[in-house]
PQR file with spaces between the fields and no chain letter, atoms N, CA, C, O and H, PARSE charges and radii, in Angstrom:
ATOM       1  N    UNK     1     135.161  140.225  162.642 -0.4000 1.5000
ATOM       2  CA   UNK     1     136.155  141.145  162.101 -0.0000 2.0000
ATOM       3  C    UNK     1     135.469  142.166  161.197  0.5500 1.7000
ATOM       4  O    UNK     1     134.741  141.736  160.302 -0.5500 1.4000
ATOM       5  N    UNK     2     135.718  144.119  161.426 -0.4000 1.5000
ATOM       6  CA   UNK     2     135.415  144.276  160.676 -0.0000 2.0000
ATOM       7  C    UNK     2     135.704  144.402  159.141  0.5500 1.7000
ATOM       8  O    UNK     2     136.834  144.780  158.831 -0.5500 1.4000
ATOM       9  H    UNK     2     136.309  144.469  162.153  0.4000 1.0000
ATOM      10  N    UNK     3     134.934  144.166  158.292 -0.4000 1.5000
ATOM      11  CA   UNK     3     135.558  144.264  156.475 -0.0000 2.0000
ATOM      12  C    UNK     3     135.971  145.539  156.286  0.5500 1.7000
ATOM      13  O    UNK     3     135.716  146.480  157.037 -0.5500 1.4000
ATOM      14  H    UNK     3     134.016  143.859  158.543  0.4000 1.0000
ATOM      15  N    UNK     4     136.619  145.577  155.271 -0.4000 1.5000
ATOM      16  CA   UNK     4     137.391  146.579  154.596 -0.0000 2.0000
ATOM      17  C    UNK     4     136.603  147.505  153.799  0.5500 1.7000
ATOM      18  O    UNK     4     135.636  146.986  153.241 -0.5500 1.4000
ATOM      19  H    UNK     4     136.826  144.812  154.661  0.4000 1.0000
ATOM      20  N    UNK     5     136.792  148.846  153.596 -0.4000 1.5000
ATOM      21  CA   UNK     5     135.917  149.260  152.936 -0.0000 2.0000
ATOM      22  C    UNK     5     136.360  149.137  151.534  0.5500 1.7000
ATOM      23  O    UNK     5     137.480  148.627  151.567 -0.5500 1.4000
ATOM      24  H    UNK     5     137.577  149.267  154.050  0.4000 1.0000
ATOM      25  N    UNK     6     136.024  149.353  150.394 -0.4000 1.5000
ATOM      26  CA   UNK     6     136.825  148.919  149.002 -0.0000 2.0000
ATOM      27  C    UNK     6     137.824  150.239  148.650  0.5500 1.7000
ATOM      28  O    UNK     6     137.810  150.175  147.421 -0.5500 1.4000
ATOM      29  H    UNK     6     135.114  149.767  150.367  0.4000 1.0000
ATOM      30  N    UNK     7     138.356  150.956  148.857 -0.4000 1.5000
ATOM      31  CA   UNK     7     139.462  151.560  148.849 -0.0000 2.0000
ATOM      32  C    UNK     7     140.475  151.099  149.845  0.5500 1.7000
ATOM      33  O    UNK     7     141.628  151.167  149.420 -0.5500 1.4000
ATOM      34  H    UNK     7     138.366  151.008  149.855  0.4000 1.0000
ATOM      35  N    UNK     8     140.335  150.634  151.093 -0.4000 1.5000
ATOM      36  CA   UNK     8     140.805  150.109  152.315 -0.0000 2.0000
ATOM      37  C    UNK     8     141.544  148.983  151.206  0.5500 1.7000
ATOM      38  O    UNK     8     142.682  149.057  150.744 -0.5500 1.4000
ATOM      39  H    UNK     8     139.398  150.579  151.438  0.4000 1.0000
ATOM      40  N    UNK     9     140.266  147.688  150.889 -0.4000 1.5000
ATOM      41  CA   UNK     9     140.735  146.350  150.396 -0.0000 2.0000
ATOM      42  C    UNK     9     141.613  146.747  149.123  0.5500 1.7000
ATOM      43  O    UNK     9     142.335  145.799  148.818 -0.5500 1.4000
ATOM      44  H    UNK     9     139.341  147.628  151.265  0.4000 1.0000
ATOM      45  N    UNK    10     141.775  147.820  148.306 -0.4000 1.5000
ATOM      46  CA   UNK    10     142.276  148.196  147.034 -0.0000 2.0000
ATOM      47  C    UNK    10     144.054  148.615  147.932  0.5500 1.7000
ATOM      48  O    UNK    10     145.194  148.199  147.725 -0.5500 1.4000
ATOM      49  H    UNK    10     141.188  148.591  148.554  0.4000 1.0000
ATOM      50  N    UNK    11     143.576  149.429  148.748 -0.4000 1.5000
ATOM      51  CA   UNK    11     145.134  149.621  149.314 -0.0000 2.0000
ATOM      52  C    UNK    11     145.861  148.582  149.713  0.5500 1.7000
ATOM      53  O    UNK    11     146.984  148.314  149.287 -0.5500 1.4000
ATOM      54  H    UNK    11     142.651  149.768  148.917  0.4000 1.0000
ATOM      55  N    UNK    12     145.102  147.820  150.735 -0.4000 1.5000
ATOM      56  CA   UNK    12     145.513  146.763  151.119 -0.0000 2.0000
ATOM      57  C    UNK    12     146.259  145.674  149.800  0.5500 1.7000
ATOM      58  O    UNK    12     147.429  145.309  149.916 -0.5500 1.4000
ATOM      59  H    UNK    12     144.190  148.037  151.081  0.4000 1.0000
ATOM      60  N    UNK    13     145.657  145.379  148.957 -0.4000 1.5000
ATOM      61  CA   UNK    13     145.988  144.429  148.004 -0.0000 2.0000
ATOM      62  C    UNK    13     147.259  145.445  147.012  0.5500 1.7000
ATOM      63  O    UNK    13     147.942  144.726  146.282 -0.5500 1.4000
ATOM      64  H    UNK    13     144.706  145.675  148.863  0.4000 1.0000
ATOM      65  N    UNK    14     147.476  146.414  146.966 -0.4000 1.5000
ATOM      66  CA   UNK    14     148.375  147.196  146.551 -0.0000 2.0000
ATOM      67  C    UNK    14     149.580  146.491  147.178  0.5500 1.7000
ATOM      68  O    UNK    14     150.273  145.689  146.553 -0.5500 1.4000
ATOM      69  H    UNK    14     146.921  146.998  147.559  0.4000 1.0000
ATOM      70  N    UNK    15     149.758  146.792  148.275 -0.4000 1.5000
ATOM      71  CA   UNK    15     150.668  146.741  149.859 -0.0000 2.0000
ATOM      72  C    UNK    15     151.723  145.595  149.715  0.5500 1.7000
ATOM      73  O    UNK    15     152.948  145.479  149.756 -0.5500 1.4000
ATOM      74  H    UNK    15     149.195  147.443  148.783  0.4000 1.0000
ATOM      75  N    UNK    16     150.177  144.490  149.452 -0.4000 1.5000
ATOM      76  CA   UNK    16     150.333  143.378  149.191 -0.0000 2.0000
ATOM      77  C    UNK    16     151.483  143.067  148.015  0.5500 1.7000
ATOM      78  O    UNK    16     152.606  142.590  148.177 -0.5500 1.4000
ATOM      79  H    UNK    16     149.182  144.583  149.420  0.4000 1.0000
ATOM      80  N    UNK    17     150.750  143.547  146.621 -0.4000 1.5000
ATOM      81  CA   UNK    17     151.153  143.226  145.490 -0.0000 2.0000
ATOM      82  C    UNK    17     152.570  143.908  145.401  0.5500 1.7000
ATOM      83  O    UNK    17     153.297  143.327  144.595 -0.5500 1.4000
ATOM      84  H    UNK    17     149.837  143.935  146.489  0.4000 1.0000
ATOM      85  N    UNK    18     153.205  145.098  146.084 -0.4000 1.5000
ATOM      86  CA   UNK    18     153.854  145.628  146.316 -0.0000 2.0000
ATOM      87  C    UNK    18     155.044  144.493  146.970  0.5500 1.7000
ATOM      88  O    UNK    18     156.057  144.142  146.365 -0.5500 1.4000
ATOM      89  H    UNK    18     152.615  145.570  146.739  0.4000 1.0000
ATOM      90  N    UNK    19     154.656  144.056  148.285 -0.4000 1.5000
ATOM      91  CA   UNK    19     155.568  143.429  148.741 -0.0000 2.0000
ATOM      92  C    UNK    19     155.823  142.086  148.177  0.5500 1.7000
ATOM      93  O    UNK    19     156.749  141.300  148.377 -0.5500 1.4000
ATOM      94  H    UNK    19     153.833  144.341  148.777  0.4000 1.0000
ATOM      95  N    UNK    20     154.956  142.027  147.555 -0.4000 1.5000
ATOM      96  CA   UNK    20     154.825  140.354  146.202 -0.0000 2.0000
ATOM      97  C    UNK    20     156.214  140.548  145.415  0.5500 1.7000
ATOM      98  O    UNK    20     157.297  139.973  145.297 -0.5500 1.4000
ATOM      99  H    UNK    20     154.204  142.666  147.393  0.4000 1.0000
ATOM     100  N    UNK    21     155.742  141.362  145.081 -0.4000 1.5000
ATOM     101  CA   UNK    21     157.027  141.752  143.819 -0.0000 2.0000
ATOM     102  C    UNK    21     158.317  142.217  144.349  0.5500 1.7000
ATOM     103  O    UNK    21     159.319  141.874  143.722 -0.5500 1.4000
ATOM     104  H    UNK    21     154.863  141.828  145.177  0.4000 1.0000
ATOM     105  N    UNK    22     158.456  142.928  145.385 -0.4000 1.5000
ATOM     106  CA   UNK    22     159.346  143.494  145.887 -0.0000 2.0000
ATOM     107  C    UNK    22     160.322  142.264  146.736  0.5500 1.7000
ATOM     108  O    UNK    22     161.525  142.352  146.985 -0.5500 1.4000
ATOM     109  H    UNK    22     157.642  143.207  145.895  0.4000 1.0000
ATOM     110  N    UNK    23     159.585  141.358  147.006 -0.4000 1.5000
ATOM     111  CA   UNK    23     160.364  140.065  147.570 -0.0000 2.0000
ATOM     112  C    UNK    23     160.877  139.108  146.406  0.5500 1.7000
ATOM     113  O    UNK    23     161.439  138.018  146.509 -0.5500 1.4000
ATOM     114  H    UNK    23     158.609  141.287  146.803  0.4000 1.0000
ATOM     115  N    UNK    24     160.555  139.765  145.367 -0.4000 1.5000
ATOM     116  CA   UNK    24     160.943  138.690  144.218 -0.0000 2.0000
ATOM     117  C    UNK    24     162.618  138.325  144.369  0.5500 1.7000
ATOM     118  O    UNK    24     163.120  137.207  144.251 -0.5500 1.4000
ATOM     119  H    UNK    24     160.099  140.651  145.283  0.4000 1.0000
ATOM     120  N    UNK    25     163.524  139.983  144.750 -0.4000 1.5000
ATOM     121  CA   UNK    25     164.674  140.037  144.577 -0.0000 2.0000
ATOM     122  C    UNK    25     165.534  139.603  145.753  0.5500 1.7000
ATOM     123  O    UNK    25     166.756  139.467  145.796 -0.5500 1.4000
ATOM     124  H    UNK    25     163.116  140.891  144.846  0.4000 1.0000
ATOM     125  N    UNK    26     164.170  139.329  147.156 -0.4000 1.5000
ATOM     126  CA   UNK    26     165.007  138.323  147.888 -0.0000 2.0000
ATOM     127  C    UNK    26     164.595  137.480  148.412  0.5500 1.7000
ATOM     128  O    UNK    26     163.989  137.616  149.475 -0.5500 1.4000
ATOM     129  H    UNK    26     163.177  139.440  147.121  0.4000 1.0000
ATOM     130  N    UNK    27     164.889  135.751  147.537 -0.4000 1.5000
ATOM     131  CA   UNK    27     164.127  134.802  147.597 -0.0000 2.0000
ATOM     132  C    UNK    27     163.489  134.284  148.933  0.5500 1.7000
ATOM     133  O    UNK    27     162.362  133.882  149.224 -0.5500 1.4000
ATOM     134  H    UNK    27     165.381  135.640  146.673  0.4000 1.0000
ATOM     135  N    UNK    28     164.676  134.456  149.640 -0.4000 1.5000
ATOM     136  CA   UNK    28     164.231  133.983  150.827 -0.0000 2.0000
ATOM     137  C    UNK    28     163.023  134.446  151.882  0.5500 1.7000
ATOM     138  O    UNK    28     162.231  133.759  152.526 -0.5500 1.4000
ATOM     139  H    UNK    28     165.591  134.783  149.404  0.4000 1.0000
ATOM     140  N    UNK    29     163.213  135.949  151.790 -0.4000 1.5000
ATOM     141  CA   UNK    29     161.930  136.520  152.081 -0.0000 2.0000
ATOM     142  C    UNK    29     160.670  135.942  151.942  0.5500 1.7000
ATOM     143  O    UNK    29     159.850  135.600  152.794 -0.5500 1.4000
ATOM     144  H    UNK    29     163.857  136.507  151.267  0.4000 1.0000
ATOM     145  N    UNK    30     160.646  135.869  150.280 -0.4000 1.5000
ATOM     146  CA   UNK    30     159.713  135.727  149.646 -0.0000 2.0000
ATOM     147  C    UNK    30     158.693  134.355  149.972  0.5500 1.7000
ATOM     148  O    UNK    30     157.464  134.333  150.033 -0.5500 1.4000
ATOM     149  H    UNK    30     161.312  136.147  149.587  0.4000 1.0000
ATOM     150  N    UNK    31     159.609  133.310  150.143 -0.4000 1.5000
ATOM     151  CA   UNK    31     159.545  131.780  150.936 -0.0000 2.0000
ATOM     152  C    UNK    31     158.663  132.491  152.239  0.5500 1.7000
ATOM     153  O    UNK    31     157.448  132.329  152.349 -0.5500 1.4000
ATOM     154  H    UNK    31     160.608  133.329  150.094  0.4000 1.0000
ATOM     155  N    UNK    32     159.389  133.213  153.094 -0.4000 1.5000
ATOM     156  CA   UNK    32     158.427  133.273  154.594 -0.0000 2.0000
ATOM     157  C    UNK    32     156.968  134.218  154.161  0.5500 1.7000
ATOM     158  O    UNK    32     155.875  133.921  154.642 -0.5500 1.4000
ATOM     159  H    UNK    32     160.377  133.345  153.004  0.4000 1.0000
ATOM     160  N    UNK    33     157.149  135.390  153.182 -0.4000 1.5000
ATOM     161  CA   UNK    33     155.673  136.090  153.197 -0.0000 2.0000
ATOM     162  C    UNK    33     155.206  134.943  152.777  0.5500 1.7000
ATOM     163  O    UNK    33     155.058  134.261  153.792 -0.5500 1.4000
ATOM     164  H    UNK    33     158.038  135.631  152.792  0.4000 1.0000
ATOM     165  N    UNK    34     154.846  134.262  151.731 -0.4000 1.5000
ATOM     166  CA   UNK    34     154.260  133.003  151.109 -0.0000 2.0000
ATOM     167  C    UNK    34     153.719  131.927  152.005  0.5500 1.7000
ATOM     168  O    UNK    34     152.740  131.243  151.707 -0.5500 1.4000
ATOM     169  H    UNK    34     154.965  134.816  150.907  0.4000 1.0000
ATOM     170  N    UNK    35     154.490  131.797  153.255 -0.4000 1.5000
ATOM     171  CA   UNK    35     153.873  130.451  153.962 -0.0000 2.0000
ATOM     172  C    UNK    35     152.878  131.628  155.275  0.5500 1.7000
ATOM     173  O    UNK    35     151.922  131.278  155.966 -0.5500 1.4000
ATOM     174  H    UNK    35     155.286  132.352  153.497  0.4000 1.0000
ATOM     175  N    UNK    36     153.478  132.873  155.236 -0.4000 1.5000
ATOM     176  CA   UNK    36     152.640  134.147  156.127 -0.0000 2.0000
ATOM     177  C    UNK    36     151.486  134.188  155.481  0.5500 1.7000
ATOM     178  O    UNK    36     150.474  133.867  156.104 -0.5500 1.4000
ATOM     179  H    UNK    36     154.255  133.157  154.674  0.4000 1.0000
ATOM     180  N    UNK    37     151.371  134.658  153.865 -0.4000 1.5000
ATOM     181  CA   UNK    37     149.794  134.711  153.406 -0.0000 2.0000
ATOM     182  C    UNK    37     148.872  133.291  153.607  0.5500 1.7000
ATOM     183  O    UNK    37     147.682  133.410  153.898 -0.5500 1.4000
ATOM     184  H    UNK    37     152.193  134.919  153.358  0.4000 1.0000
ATOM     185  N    UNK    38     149.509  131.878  153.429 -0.4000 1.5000
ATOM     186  CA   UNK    38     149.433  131.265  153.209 -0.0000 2.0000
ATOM     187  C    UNK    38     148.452  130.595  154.471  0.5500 1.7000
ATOM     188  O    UNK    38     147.405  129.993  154.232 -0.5500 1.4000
ATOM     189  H    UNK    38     150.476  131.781  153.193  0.4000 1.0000
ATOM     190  N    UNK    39     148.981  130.815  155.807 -0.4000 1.5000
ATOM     191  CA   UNK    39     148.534  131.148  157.292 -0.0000 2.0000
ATOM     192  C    UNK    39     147.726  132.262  157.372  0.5500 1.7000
ATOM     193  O    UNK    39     146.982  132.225  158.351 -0.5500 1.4000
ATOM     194  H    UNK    39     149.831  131.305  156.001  0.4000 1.0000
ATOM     195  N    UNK    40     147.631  133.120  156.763 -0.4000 1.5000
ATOM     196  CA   UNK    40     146.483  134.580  157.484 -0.0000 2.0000
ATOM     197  C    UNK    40     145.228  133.738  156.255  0.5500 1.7000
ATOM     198  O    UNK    40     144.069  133.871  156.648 -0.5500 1.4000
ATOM     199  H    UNK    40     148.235  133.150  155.967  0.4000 1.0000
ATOM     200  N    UNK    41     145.384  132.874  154.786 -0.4000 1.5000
ATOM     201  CA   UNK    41     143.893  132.448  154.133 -0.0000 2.0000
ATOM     202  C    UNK    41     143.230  131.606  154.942  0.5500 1.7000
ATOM     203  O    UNK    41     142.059  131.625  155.324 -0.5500 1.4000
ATOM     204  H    UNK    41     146.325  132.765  154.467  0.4000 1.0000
ATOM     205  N    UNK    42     144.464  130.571  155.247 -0.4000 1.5000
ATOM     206  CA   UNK    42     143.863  129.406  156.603 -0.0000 2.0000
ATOM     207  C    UNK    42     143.140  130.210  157.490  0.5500 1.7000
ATOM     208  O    UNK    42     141.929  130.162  157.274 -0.5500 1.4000
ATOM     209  H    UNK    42     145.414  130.555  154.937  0.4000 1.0000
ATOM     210  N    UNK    43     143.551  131.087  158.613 -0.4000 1.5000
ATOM     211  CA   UNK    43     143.014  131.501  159.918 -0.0000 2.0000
ATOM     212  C    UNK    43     141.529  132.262  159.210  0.5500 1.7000
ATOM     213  O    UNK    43     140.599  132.327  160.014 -0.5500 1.4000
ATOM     214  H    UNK    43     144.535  131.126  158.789  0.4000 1.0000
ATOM     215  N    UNK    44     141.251  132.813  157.840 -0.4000 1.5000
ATOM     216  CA   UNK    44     140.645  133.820  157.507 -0.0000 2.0000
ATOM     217  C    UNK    44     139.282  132.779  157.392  0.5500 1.7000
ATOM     218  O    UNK    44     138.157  133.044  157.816 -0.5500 1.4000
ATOM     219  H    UNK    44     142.007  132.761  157.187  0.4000 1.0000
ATOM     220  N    UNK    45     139.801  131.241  156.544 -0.4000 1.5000
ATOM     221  CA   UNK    45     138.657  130.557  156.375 -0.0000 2.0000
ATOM     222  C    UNK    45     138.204  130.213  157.491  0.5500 1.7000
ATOM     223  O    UNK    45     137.000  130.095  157.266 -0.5500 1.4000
ATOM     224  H    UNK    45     140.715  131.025  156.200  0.4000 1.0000
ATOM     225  N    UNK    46     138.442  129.875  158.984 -0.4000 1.5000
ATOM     226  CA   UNK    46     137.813  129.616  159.977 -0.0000 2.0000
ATOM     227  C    UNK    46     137.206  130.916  160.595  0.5500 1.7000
ATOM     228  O    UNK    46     136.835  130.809  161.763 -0.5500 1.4000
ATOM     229  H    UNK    46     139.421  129.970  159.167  0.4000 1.0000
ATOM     230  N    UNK    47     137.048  132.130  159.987 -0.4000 1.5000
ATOM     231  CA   UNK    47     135.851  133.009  160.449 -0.0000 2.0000
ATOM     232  C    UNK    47     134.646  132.201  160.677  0.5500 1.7000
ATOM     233  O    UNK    47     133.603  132.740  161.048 -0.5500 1.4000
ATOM     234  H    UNK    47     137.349  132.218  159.037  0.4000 1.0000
């Protein structure tokens, strides 16, 4: 896979932190991104 360049990984983690917070106000969401990030660290550690 290729890496991110560090503005790429800075946006990216924005996006992120963005939709972090932004799911705060609907819990349920928030439950599925959580077990989603939770699945893309798993798949990321078997690089």
């Amino acid at each position: 896979m290729k890496s991110l360049s560090p503005d790429q990984d800075k946006l990216h983690k924005n996006i992120l932190r963005d939709r972090f917070l932004s799911s705060f106000k609907q819990p349920g969401r928030f439950r599925a991104e959580l077990e989603k990030v939770k699945l893309m660290q798993k798949e990321k550690g078997h690089e």
